[in-house]
N, C-alpha and C positions, 0 to 999 in steps of 0.2 A: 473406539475403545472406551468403557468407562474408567468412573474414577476405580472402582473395585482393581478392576484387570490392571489396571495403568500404576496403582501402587504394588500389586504384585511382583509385574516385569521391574519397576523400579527397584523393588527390594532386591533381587536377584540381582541387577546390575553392580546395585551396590557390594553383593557377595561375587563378585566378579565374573559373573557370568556371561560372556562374552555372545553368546548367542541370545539373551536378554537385550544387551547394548545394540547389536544389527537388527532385532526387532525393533525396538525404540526409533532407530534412527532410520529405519526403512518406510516406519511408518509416518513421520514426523518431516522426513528431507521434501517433499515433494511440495505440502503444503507452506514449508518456510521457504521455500526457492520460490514459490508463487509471489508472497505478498515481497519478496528482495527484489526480483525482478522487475514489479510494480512500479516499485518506489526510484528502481535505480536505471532500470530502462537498458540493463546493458547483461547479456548472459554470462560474460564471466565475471563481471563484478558481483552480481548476485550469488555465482558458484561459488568467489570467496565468502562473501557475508555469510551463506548459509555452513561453508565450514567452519569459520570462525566463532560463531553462533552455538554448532556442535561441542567443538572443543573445550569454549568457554563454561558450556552446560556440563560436561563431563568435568572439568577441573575443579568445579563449584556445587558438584551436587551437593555436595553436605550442606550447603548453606540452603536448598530447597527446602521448605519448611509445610508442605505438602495442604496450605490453608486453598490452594488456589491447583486447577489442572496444571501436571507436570507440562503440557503442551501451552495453556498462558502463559507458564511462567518461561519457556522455553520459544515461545513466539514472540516475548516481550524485548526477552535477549537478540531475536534475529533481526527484529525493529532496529535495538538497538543497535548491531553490526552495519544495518545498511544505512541509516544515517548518519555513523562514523566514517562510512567512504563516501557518505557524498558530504562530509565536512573535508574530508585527504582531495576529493575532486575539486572542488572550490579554493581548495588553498592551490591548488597548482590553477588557479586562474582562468578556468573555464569560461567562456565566455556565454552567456544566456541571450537569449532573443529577448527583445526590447517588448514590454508586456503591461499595458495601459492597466492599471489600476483604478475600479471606480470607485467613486465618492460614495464615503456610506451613506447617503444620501437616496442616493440612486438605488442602491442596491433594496432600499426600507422602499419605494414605491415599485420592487417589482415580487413579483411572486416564482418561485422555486417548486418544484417538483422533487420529489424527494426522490434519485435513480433507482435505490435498490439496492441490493447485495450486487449486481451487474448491469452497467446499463447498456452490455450487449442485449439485452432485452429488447432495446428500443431499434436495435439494428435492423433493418429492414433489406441491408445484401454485403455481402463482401465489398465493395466498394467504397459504402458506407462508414463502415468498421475500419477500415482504415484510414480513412478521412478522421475517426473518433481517436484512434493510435497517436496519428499525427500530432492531433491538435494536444491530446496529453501530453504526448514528448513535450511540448512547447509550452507547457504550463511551464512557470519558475518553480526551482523545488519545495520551497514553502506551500504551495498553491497544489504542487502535485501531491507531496505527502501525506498532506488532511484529505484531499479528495478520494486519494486512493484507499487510505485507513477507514474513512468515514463509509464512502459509497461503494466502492470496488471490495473492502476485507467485510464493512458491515459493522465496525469498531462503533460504541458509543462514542457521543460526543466526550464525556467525563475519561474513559479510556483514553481517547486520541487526546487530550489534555496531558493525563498525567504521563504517555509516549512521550510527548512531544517536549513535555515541560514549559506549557503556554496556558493562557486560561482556555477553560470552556467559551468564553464568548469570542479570542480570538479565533479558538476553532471554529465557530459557527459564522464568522464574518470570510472566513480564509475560503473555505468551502464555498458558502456564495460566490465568491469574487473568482472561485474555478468554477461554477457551474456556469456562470456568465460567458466566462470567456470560451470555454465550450461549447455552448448553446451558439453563442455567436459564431463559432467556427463552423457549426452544423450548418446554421441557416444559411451562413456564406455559400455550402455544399446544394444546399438544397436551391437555393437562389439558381445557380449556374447551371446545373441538371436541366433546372426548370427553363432557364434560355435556351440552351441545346436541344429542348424539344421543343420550342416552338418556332426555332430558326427552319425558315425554311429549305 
C-alpha cells in the first residue's frame, strides 16, 4: 500500500469506518507479529504485543501526524510493545544462558559480513536453520534485539538507535558481538557434521 492509499483508508477510519480499521489491521497484523515474535521468541507473547500495539495505535491516532508511513509509525509502537514484555519477562526473573562477551578489542581485528534483510539466505538445509533458531534463542536480549532489527527486519543502524534508545555505536558494537556469537555457533554446527562424515 502507498502512502496515497494508506492516508485514505486512514481518513475513513478516522470517520469510523469500521471496514477501513479490518483493512488496516489485516494488512498491518502479520508483518507486526513478524518482527514481535523475532524479538520475543515466544507466540503468544508476540500475539499480545502485536494487540497491544493495535489498540495503542487505535487510541492514539489522533496523535499520528502523518510526517512518517502510518505503518512506521505503527511498527515503532509494536517495537515498542515487545520490548515492554521482555522488560515484564525480566522482572519476574528469567534466567539467561551464561553468554561470553568479547572484548572490543577482538571484535576491531575481525571482519563481519553484513547478513542481509535474512540470513536464512545463508541456510544451506533444514537442519541448519535450526541449529541458527537455536543459537538466536540463546543470544541475551540486548544482543538478540539489535540483531534481529538490524539484520532480520533490515532497520537502519540510526533507526535501531532511536527503537532502542541506545547510541548508534552501541548498536553497531551489540550487533557484532551477535553476529560473533552466531557465526560461532555455526561453525561449532559445521565442525561436527564435518566429524560425522568422516567417522568411519
Amino acid at each position: 500500500m502507498n502512502m496515497k492509499d494508506e492516508k485514505q483508508w486512514l481518513a475513513a477510519v478516522r470517520r469510523g469506518d469500521a471496514r477501513a480499521l479490518r483493512k488496516l489491521v489485516d494488512l498491518y497484523s502479520p508483518k507486526l507479529y513478524n518482527v514481535a515474535l523475532r524479538i520475543l521468541r515466544h507466540a503468544e507473547d508476540a500475539e499480545d504485543a502485536v494487540q497491544e500495539a493495535l489498540l495503542t495505535a487505535i487510541n492514539k491516532l489522533d496523535q499520528f501526524d502523518g510526517r512518517s508511513s502510518f505503518f512506521t509509525w505503527i511498527y515503532r509502537i509494536a517495537v515498542n510493545a515487545s520490548l515492554m514484555a521482555l522488560r515484564k519477562r525480566r522482572s519476574r526473573s528469567r534466567r539467561e544462558e551464561s553468554f561470553e562477551v568479547p572484548r572490543y578489542a577482538e571484535l576491531r581485528r575481525r571482519e563481519f559480513a553484513d547478513w542481509g534483510a535474512d540470513p536464512a539466505r545463508k541456510i544451506l538445509n533444514a537442519e541448519m536453520q535450526q541449529v541458527m533458531e537455536q543459537a538466536i534463542d540463546r543470544l541475551p536480549e540486548k544482543y538478540r534485539v539489535v540483531f534481529v532489527l538490524r539484520d532480520l527486519e533490515g532497520q537502519a543502524t540510526q533507526a535501531t538507535s532511536q527503537l532502542l534508545g541506545i547510541t548508534p555505536a552501541n548498536v553497531k558494537i551489540r550487533l557484532m558481538r551477535a553476529r560473533m556469537f552466531l557465526r560461532e555457533r555455526l561453525e561449532e554446527y559445521f565442525h561436527e557434521r564435518q566429524s560425522r562424515r568422516v567417522k568411519p
